[in-house]
N, C-alpha and C positions, 0 to 999 in steps of 0.2 A: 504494500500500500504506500503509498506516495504523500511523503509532508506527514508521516502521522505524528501531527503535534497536541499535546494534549495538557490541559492545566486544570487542577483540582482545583474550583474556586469555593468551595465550604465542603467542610469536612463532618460528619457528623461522627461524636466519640461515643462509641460502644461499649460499654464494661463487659472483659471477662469473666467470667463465672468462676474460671479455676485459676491456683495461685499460678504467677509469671515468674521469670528469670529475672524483671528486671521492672521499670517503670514503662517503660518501654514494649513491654510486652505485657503488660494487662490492660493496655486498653489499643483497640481496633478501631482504626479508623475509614470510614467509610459509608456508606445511605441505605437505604433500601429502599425498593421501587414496586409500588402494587400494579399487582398485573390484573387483569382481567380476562375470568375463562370464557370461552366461548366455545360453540360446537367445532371452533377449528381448530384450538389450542389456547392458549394465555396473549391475548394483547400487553403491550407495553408502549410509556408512549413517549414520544420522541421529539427532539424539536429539530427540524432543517432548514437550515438555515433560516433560524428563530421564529418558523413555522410550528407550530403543533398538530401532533400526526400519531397516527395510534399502526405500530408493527406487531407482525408474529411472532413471537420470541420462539427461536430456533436454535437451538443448544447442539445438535446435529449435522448443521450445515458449516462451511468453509466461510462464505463471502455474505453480504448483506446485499439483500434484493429491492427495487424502488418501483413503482409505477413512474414508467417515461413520461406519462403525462405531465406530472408531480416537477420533473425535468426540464421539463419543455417549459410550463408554466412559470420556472422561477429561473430560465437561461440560462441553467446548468451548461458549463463546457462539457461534450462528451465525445467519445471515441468509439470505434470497433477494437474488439479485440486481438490481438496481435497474431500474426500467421492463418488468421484464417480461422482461429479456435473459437469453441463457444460451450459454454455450461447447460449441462441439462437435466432442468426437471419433468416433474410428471405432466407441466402444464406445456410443454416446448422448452425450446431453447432459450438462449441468454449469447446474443453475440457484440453490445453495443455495454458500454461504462459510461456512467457518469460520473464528475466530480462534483461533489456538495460540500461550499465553503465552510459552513460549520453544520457538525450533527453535535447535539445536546444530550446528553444522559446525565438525566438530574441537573448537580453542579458542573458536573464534566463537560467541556468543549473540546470537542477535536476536530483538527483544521486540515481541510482538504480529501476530505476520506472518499476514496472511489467504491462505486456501489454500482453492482450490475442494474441494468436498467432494461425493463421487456413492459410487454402486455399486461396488463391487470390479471393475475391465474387464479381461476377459481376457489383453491385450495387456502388459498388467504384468507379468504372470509369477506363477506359485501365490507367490513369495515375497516381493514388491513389496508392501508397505504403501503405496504411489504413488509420481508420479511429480515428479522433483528438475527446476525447469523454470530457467530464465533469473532471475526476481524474487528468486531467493534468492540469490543470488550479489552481489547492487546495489552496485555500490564495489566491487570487487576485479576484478583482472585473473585469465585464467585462460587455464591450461596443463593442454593435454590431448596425453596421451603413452598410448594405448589396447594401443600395441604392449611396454609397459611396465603396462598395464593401474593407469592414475597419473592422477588430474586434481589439480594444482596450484592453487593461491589464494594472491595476494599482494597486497599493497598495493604502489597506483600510485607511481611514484615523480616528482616533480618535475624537468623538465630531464637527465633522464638520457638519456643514447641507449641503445638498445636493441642489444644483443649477446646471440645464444642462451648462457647457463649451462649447455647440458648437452654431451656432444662435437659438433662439426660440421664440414666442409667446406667445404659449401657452404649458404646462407640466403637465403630470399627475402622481400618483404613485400608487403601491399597492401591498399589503403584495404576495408575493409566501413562493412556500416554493417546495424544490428537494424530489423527491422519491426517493426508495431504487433500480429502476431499471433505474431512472438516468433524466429521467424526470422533468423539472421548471415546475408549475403549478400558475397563478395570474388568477384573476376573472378580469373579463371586461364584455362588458354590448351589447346585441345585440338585437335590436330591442325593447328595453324597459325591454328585459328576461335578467338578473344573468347567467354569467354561466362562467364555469373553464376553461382555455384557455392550451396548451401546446407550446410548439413550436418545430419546425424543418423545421433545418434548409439545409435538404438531400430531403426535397419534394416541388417542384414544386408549389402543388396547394393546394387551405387551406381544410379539408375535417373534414365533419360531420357525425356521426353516425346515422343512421337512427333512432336508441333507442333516443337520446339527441333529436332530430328534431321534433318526436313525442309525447315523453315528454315536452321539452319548449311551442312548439307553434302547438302543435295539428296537424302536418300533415299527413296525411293518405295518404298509398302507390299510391293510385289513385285522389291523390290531380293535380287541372290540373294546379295549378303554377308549377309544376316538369317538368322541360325541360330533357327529355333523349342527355347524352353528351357521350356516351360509355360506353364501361368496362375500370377500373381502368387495367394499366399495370401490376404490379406487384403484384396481387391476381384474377386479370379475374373480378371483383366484378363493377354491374351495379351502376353506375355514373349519378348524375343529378346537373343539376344548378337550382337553387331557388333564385329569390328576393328580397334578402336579403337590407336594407334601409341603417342601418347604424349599425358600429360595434364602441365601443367607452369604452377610460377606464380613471376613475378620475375623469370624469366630465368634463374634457377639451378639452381631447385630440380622435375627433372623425375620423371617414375613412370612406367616404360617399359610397352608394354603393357599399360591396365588394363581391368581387369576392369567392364564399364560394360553395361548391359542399356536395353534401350529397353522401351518399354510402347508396345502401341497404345491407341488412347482416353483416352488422358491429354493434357492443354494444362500449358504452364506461364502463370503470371500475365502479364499485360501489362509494358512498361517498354522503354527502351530498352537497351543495350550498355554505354553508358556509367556505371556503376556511379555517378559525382557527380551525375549529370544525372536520375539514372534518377528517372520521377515516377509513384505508384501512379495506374493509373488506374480507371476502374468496377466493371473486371473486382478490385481489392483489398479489395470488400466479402463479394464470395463466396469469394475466390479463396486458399488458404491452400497453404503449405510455398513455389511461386513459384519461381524460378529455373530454369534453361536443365538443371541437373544436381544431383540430389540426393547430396553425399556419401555414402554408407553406410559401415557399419563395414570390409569391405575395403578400400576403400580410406583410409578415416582411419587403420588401421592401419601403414600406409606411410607414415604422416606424422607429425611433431611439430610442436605448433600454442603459438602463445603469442598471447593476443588481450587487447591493451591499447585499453582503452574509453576510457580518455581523448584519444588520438590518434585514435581508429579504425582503428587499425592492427591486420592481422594477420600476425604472423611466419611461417616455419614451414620447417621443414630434412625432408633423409627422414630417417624414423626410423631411428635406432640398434637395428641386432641384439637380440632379448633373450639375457640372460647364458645360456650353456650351464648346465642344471641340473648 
């Protein structure tokens, strides 16, 4: 990304809950930003260029996507993409960048931030002006608390240990690490099987590839634990619910029961097990979202996540009850 200049102008301080190394380390600084759910995922909202604009928050994706109109309407300078290339989603392609002189998160201004720019996609939602991807967040760690309908932004902190701020019991962590098409990836543990988790935070429901299913725990298309629950909306592709006991990562932090759907016709990407080791292989050039099990918003909702990019660490406790209205 190009010019990505960025200046915290209010900082809001958070008390740690657990004791710190240091002064330094008990108190977090940084905001939190309510989202708004919707049938298509969580809105958040955004200012461009000192506009206010309501996006998709997309925890999943690489790049930040704009309605061209949005572009056109405020003389955004923009380009084609280089060599001929172009990004693609479910709704078409993505071959044309804009630059928007400033985007706003919260206090945050950041100057110059290039943002793919196409047709309004369905997928957004009628009130999505696009969608909020990984690039815009660059430098800051982030806390997502969905069952609190909350994503948090803080600056990283130096030599501090990490202890959850909000109520917990019990917490667990574990190395991830982001791919090149935008992707977090951490290992968690299901059913006693290893396997690489993603998330997304734009799907509804948590969904496994038939390929992962069959591999992990031997299920065969005519296994009669497979409940038929339709075809998936947005590829047609037959849908089942499976029995799934328990999904659970660190050793502490488990979700009893979840709620996990397989697809048939669907492969996850290549890689090993080994989340350090794991190495993209051929299949990484076609091969997008990857991993053994896609988070969906069920299930992220059971959880509170704090993902510090300096370490590659990802925290994460079950989420706290929301407050009785």
């Amino acid at each position: 990304m190009r010019g990505l200049v960025w200046a915290l102008a209010v900082a809001l301080l958070v008390s740690a809950s657990a004791a710190a190394e240091s002064d330094d380390c008990a108190k977090i600084k940084g905001f939190a930003i309510g989202l708004n759910p919707t049938e298509d995922g969580y809105l958040m909202p955004l200012g461009v260029a000192r506009t206010p604009r309501q996006f998709l928050l997309d925890l999943g994706a690489a790049y930040t996507k704009m309605d061209e109109a949005i572009a056109v309407s405020l003389n955004f300078p923009t380009k084609s993409l280089p060599y001929g290339l172009h990004v693609q989603d479910s709704g078409g392609r993505f071959t044309k960048i804009a630059v928007v002189p400033t985007l706003e998160i919260g206090p945050i201004t950041r100057k110059d931030v290039e943002v793919l720019i196409g047709a309004h996609r369905n997928g957004w939602g009628p009130a999505a002006d696009g969608v909020a991807a990984i690039n815009i967040f660059y430098g800051l760690d982030i806390e997502l608390d969905l069952a609190h309908n909350r994503l948090g932004l803080y600056l990283p902190r130096d030599n501090c240990a990490f202890a959850p701020f909000w109520p917990a019991v019990e917490w667990g962590s574990g190395d991830f690490m982001t791919a090149p098409t935008g992707g977090m990836y951490t290992p968690m543990n299901l059913d006693g099987a290893q396997l690489i988790v993603t998330f997304n935070t734009t799907e509804g429901r948590t969904y496994m590839p038939f390929d992962a299913a069959h591999r992990l725990f031997r299920i065969e298309e005519n296994d009669h634990r497979l409940v038929p629950v339709g075809a998936r909306a947005s590829d047609g592709k037959a849908v089942y619910r499976f029995p799934f006991t328990s999904l659970s990562g660190g050793h502490n932090v488990t979700v009893q029961d979840p709620e996990i759907y397989i697809v048939k016709g669907e492969t996850s990407c290549g890689g090993t097990r080994d989340l350090n080791n794991w190495k993209w292989g051929e299949a990484s050039t076609y091969c997008f979202g990857g991993g053994d099990l896609q988070l969906g918003i069920n299930l992220l909702k059971k959880l509170h996540f704090f993902f510090s990019f300096k370490d590659k660490k990802v925290y994460f406790t079950l989420a706290e009850p929301p407050a009785a209205k």
